[in-house]
C-alpha positions as CSV (number, residue, x, y, z in Angstrom):
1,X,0.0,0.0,0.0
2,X,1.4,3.2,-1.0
3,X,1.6,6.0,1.6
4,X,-0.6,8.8,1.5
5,X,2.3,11.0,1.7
6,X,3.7,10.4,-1.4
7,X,2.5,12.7,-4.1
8,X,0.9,10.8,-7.2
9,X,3.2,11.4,-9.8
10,X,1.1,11.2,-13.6
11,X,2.0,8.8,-16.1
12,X,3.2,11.8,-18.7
13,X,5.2,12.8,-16.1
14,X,7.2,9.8,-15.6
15,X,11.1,9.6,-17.2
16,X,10.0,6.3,-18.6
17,X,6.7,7.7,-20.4
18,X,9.3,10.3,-22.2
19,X,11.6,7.8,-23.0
20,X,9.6,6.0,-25.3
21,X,7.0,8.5,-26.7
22,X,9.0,8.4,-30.1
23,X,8.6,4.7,-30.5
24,X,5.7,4.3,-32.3
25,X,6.9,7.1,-34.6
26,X,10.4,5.4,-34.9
27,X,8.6,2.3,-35.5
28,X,6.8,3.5,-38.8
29,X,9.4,5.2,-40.0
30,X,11.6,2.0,-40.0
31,X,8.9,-0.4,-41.3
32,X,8.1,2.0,-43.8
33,X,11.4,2.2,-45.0
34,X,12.2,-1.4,-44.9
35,X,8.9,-2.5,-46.6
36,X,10.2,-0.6,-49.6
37,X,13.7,-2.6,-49.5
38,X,11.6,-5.6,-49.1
39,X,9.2,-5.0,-51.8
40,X,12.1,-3.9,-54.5
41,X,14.5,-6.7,-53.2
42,X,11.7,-9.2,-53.6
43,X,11.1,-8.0,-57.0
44,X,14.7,-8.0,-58.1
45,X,15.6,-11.7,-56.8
46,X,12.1,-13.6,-57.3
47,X,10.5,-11.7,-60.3
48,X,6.7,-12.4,-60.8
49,X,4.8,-14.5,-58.6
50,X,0.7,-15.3,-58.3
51,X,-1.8,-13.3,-56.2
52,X,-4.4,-14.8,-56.7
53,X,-7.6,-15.4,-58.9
54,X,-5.3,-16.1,-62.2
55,X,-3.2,-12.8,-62.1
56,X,0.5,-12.3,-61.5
57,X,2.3,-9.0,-60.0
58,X,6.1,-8.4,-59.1
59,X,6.8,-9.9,-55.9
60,X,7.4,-7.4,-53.3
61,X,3.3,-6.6,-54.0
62,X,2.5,-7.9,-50.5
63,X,5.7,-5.4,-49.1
64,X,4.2,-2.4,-51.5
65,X,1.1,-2.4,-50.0
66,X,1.9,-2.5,-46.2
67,X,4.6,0.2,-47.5
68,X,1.1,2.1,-48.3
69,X,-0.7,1.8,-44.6
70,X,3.3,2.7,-42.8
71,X,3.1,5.4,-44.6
72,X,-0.3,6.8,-43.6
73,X,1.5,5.8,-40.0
74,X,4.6,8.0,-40.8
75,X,3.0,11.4,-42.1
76,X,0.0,11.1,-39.2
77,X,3.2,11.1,-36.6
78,X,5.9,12.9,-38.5
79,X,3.8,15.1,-41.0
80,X,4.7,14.8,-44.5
81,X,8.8,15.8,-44.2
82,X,9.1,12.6,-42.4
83,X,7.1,10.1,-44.9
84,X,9.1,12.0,-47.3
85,X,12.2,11.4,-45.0
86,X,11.6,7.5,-44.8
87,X,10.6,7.1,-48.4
88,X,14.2,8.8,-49.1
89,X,15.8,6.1,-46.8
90,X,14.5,2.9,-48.5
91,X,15.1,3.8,-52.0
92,X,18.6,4.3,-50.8
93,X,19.1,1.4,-49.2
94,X,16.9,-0.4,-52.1
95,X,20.1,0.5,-54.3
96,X,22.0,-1.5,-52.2
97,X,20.1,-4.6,-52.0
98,X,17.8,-4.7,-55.3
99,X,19.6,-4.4,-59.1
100,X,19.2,-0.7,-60.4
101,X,16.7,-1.0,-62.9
102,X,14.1,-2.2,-60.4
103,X,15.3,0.3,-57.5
104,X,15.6,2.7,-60.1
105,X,11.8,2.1,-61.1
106,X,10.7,2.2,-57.7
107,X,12.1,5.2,-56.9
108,X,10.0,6.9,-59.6
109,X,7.0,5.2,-59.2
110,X,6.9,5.9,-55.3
111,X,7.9,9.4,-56.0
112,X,4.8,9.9,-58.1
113,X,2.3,7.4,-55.9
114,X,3.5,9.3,-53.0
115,X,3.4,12.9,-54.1
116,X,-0.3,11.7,-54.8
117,X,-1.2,9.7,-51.5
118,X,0.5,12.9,-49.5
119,X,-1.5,15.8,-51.3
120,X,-4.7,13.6,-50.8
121,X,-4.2,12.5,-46.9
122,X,-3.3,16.4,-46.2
123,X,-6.0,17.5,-48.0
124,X,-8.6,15.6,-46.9
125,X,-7.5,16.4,-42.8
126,X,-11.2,15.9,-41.8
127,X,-12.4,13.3,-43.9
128,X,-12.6,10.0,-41.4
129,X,-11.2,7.6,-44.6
130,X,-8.7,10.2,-45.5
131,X,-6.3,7.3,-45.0
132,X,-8.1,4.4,-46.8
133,X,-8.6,7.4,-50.0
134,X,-4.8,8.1,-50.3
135,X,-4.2,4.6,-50.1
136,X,-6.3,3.9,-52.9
137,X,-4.8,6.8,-55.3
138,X,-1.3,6.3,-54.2
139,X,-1.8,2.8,-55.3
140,X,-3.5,3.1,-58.6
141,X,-0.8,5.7,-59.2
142,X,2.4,3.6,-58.1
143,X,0.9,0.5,-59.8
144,X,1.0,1.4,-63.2
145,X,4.0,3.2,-62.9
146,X,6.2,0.9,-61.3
147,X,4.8,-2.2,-63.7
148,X,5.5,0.1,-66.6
149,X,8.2,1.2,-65.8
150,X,10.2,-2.0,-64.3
151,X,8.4,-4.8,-66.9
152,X,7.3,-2.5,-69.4
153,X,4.1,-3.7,-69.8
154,X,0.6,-3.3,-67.6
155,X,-0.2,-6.9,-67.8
156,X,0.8,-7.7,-63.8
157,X,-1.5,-4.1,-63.1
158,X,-4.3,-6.2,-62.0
159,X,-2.3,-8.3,-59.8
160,X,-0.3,-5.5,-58.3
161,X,-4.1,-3.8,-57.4
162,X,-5.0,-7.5,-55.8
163,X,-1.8,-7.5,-54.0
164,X,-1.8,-4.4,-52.8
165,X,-5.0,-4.1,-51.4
166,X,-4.1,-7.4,-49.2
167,X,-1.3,-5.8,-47.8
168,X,-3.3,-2.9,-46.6
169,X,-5.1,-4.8,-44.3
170,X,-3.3,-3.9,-41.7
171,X,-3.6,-0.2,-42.4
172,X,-6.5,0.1,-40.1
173,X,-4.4,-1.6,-36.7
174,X,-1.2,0.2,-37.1
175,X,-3.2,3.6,-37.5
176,X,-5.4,3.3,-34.5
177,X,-2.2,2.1,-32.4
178,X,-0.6,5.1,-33.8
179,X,-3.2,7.7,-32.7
180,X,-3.8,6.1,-29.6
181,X,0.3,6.7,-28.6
182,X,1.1,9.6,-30.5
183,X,-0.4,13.0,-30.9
184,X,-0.7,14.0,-35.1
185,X,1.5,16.3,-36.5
186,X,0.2,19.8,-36.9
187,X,-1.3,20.3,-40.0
188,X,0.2,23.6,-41.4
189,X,-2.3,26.2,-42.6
190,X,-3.3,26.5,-45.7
């Protein structure tokens, strides 16, 4: 029993709360960053692989798509410098574990899926599937890119979609844990 003595001290106030208020933040940042080495290693070493219901996509599809949801995780924590920040980070260390063409490819087609899924998750601040909306164009947006670009040709584009949209399952999870732990990032005005 504790005596009635000692002040109460609150759980924000411990050393041990500040200590690890940047994990969650820390944590999406590195799986965000290592999703993209996965994805474009994945792709460089296995190729094509099935997803499903007769199509094919490049193999770091499953990778791509939780990329997707960490990154939702990132800018809700960080703000958009520091989805920008970890997306910078894996395509560097992409070049050092997937060939060139394919890092090369991913680079540009996250660039351009990203530029989209950030303008549309800032933009739409209020909207409850903000998340779930910039998902879906940075997706559409980095699918036919990257297939183009790496394979040219959109035949895996259906299977990259399918993919894709299985690794964003656990978009949902990681951003409620996220929001419960963290505070957002302020949203700068317009």
């Amino acid at each position: 029993m504790r005596p009635s003595s000692a002040p109460r001290v609150p759980t924000s106030d411990r050393p041990t709360s500040r200590r690890w208020r940047h994990l969650p933040a820390t944590a999406a940042v590195t799986g965000f960053a290592a999703t993209v080495v996965a994805a474009n290693t994945l792709t460089a070493r296995i190729g094509v692989l099935p997803v499903g219901f007769g199509l094919l996509a490049p193999a770091g599809v499953y990778a791509a798509g939780a990329a997707m949801a960490l990154r939702n995780t990132v800018q809700h924590t960080l703000g958009a410098r520091g989805a920008w920040a970890a997306l910078a980070a894996g395509t560097v260390l992409s070049y050092l574990t997937a060939n060139g063409h394919v890092a090369t490819s991913s680079a540009i087609a996250f660039g351009a899926s990203e530029t989209v899924a950030i303008a549309f998750y800032g933009a739409l601040a209020q909207c409850r599937v903000r998340g779930l909306l910039a998902n879906v164009a940075g997706i559409a947006v980095d699918s036919v890119v990257f297939v183009w670009l790496a394979f040219a040709t959109l035949a895996f584009v259906p299977g990259q979609l399918v993919g894709k949209a299985c690794g964003l399952l656990i978009a949902p999870l990681l951003i409620s844990c996220c929001r419960c732990l963290t505070p957002a990032a302020p949203v700068p005005a317009p």
